[in-house]
C-alpha positions as CSV (number, residue, x, y, z in Angstrom):
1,X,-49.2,-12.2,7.1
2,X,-47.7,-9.5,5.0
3,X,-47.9,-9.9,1.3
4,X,-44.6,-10.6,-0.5
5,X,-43.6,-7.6,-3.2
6,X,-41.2,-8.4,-5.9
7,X,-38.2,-6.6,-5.8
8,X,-37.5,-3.9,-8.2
9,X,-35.5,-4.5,-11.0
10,X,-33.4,-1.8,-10.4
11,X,-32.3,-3.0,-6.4
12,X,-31.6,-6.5,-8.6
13,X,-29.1,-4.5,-11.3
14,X,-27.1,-2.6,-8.7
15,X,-27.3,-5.9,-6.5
16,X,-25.8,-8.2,-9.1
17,X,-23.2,-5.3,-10.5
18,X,-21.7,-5.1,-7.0
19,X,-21.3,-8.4,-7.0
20,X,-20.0,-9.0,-10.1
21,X,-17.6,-5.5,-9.9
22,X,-16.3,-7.5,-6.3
23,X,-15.2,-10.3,-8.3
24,X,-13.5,-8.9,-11.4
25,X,-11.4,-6.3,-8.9
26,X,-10.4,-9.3,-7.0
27,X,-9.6,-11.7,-10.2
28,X,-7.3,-8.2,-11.3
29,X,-5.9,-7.6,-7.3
30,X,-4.9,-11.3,-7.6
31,X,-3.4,-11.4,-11.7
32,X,-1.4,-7.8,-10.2
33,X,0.2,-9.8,-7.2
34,X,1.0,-13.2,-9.2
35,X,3.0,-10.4,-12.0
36,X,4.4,-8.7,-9.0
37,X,5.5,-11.8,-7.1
38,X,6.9,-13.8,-10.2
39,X,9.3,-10.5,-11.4
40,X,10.3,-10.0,-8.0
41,X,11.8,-13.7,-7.7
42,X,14.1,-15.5,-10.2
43,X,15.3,-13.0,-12.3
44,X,18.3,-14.8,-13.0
45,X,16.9,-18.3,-13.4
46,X,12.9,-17.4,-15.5
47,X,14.2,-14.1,-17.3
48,X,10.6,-13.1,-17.0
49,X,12.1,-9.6,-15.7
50,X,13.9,-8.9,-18.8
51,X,11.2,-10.8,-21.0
52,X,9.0,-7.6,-19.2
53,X,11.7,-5.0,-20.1
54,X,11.7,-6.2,-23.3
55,X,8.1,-6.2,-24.4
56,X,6.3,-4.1,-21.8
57,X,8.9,-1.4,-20.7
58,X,6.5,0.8,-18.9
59,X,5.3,-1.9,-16.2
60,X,9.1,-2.9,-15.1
61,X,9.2,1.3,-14.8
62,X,6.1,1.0,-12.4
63,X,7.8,-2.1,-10.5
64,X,10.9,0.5,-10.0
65,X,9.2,2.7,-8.9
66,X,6.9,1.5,-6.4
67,X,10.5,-0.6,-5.3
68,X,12.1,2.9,-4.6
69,X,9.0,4.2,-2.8
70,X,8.5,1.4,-0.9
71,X,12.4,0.6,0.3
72,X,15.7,0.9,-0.9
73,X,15.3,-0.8,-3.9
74,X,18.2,-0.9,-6.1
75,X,16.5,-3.3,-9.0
76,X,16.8,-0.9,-11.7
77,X,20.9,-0.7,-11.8
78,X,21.6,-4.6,-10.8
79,X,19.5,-5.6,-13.6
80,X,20.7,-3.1,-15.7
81,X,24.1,-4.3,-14.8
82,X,23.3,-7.7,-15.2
83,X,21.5,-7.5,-18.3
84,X,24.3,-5.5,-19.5
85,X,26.9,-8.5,-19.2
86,X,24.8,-10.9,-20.6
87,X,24.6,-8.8,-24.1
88,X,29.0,-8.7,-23.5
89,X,29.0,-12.7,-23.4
90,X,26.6,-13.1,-26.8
């Protein structure tokens, strides 16, 4: 029978950084999707879009824009529109 060798520390470092890379990038993949999914539904109802616009401009401008890559997404001038009216009846 073969003697057993240790593995080298090194093998056990990139071993246990891949896994631990895999899990933070899917942790982020599934934070992106919940943002994604939760300004792409309700935006009468939560106001979570304009809460975004608000505080965080540039990521509603990267949810525009991957909206007009992806389809014909007219999200920037409906909420503009809406948000627009709602600053008339204050």
């Amino acid at each position: 029978m073969l003697p057993k060798t240790p593995k080298p520390a090194l093998w056990r470092f990139i071993k246990g950084s891949a896994k631990t890379l895999f899990v933070v990038e899917a942790v982020c993949f599934a934070a992106s999707y919940g943002v994604y999914y939760r300004m792409n539904t309700n935006r009468g109802k939560s106001k979570f879009r304009q809460h975004i616009h608000e505080n965080y401009p540039f990521v509603l401008d990267y949810y525009y824009k991957i909206g007009e890559i992806v389809g014909d997404n007219k999200a920037r001038q409906s909420d503009a529109s809406y948000w627009s009216t709602l600053k008339k009846s204050d």
